[in-house]
TILO-376079 format. One record per residue (C-alpha): residue number from 1; residue in three letters; chain; z, x, y. Coordinates in nm, 3 decimals, always signed. Layout:
<recs>
+-----+------+-------+---------+---------+---------+
!  nr ! rest ! kette !       w !       u !       v !
+-----+------+-------+---------+---------+---------+
! NUM !  ALA !     A !       Z !       X !       Y !
...
+-----+------+-------+---------+---------+---------+
</recs>
This chain:
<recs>
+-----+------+-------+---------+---------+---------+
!  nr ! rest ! kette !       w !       u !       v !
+-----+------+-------+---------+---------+---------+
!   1 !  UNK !     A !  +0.162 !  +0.597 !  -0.135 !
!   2 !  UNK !     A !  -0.014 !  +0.629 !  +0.190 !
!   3 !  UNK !     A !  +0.104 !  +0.899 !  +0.438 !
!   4 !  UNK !     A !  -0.043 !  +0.868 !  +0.770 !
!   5 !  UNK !     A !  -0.036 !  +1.011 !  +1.153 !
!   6 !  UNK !     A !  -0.167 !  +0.796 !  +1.448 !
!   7 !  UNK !     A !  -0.172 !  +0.835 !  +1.801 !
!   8 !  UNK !     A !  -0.235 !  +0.469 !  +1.857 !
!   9 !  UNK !     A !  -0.194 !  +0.084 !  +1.762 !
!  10 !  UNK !     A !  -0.575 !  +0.035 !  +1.692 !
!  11 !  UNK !     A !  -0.520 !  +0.343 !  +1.413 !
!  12 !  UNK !     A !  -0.220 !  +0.194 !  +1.268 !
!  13 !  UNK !     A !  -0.376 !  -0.136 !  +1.183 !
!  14 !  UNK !     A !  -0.719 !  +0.022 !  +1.006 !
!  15 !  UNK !     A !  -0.439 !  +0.222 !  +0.792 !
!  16 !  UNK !     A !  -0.241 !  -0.100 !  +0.741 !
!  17 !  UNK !     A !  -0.505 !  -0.368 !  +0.629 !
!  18 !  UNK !     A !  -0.705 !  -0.121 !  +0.434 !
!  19 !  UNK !     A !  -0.349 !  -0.047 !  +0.230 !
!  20 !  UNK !     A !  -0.276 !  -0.422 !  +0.205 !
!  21 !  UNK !     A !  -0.598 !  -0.478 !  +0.100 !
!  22 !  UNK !     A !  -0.561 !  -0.195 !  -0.201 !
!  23 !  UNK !     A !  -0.241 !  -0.353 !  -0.330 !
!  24 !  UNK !     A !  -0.428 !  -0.715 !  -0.316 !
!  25 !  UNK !     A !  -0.754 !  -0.577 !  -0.524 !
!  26 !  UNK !     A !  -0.573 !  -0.382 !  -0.729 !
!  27 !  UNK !     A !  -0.304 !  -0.536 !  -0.834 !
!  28 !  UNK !     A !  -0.068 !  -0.288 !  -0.739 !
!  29 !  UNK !     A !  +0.250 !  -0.185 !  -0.513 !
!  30 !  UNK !     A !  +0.153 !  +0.006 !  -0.191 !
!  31 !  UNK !     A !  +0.387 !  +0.225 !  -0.005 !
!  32 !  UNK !     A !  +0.324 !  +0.322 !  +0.396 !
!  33 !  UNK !     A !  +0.465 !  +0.629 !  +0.568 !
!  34 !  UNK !     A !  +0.390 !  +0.713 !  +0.935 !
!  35 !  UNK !     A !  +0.523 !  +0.947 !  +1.139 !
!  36 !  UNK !     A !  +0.705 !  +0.835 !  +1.464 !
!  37 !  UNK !     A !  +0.848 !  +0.981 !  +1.779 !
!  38 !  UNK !     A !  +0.691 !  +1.269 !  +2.002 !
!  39 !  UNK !     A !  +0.699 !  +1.644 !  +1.915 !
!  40 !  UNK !     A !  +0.666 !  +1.829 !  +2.312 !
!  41 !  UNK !     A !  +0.596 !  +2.191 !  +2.139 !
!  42 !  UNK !     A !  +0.360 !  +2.052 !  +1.922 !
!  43 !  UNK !     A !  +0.006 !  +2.075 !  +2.128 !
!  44 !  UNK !     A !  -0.186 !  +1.759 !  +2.098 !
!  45 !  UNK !     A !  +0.074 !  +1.588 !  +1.929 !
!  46 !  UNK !     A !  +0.295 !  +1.410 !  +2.150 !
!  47 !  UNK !     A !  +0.291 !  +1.051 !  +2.055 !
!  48 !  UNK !     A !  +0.255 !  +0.877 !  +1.778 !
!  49 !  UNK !     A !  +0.227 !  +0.494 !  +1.615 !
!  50 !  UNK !     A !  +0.359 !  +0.372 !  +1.310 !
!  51 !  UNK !     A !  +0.558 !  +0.100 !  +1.135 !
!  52 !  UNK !     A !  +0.625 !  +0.200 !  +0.747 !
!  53 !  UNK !     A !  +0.626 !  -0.062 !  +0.485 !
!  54 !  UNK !     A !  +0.547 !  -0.141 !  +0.114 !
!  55 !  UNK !     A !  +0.328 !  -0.423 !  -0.013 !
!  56 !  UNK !     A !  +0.302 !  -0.588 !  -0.268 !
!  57 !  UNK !     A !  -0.019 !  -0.806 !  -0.420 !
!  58 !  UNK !     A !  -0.067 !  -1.133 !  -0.242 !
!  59 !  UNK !     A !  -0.016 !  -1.424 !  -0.526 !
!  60 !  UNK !     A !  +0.232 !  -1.647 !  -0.678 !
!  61 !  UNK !     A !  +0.476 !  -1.439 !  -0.793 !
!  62 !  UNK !     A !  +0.501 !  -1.167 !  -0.467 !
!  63 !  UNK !     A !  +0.630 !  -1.282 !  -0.076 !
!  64 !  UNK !     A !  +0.407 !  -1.514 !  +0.123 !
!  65 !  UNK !     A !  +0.303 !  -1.204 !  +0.339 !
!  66 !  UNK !     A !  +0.271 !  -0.954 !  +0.090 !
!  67 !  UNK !     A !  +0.460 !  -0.766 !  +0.262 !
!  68 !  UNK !     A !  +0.860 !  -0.659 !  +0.059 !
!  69 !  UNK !     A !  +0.954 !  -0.417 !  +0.311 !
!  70 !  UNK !     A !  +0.875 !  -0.313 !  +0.707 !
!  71 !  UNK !     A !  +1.019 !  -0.118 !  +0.975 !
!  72 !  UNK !     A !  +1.075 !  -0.145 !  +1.360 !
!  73 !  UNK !     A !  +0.788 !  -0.012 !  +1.512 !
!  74 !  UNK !     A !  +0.831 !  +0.305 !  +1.633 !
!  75 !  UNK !     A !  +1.169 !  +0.346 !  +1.508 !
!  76 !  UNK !     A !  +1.282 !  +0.633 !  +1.312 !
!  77 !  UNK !     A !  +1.455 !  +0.475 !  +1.046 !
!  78 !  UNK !     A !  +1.466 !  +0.449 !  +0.623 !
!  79 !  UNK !     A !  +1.314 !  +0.141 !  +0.396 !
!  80 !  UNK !     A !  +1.313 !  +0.094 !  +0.069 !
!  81 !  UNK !     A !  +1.189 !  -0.223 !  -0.198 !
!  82 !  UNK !     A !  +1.260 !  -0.337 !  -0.519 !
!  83 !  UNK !     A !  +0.918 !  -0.281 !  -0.730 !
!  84 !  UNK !     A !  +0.911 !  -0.535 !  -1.034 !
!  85 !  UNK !     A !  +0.619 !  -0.366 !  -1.247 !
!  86 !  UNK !     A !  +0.705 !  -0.711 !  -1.494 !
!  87 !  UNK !     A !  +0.584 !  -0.882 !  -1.206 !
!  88 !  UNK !     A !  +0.268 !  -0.653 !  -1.210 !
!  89 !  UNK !     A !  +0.220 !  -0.746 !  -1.567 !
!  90 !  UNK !     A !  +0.232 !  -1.119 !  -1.541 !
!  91 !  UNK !     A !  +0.023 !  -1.127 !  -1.250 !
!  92 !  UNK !     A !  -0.219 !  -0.949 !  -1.479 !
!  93 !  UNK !     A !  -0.223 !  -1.230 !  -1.718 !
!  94 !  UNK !     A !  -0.130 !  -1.472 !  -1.561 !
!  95 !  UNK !     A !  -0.227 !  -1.459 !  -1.189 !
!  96 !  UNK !     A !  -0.468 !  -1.707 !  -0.945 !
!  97 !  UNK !     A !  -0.751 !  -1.423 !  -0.921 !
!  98 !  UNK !     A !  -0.763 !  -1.221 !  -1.230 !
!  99 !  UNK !     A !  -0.948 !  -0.889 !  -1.124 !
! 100 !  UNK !     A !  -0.975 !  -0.669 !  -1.424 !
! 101 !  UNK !     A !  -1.088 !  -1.017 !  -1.648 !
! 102 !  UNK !     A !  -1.356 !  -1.119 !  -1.387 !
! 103 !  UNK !     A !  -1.521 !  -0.732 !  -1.345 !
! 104 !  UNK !     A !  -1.857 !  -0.725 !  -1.404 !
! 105 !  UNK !     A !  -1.887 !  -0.440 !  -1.721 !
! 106 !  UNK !     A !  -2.244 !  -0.357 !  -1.685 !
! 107 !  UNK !     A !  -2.134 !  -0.254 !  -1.346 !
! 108 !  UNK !     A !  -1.754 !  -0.150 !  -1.379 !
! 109 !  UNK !     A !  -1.523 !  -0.027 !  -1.663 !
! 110 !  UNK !     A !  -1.189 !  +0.149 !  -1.736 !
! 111 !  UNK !     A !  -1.243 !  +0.513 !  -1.941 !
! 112 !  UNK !     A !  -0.944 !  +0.658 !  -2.090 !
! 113 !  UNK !     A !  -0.926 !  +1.020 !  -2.124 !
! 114 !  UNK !     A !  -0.667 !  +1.192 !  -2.327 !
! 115 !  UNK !     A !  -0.525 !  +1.519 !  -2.250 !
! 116 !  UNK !     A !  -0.645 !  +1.793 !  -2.444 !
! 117 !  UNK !     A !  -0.427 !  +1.894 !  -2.773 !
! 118 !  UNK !     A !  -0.194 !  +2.185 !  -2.703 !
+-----+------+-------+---------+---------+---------+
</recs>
């Protein structure tokens, strides 16, 4: 999940890609929340840029775009996307790039650390 506040296009975009590109390395649903409209009492803060959305990983099993909900622009409004974590599995076995397979370990690894025992 990715909340953000913009006050222009340009700002919007580096949020955008960089969160598409964390779904697409990471396997992984990613949820965007901007904050729209003006607020006049607010000082410095009287408009804003953003278009919400969620994305998804960019393979076989996931939309074209990556992309399985957006808002209008600028538009105060609600979204909301079905998020298939199956989906998320088989793409982990079975996708066209296979991140966590292909790491390099002497560089990379995943550490588990259990909570302590009550």
């Amino acid at each position: 999940f990715v909340p953000f506040w913009v006050d222009t296009k340009n700002g919007y975009l580096r949020v955008r890609l960089c969160s598409q590109a964390r779904a697409i390395e990471n396997e992984c649903y990613v949820a965007i929340a901007g904050s729209v409209g003006n607020l006049p009492r607010v000082d410095n803060v009287n408009i804003q840029y953003a278009q919400s959305a969620v994305f998804s990983p960019s393979d076989v099993y996931f939309p074209h775009d990556a992309t399985l909900a957006e808002a209008t622009a600028n538009a105060e409004m609600m979204i909301y996307a079905d998020v298939d974590l199956d989906k998320l599995k088989l793409l982990n076995t079975e996708g066209s790039v296979n991140n966590l397979k292909d790491r390099r370990l002497d560089l990379y690894n995943l550490n588990f650390k259990a909570a302590p025992a009550d």
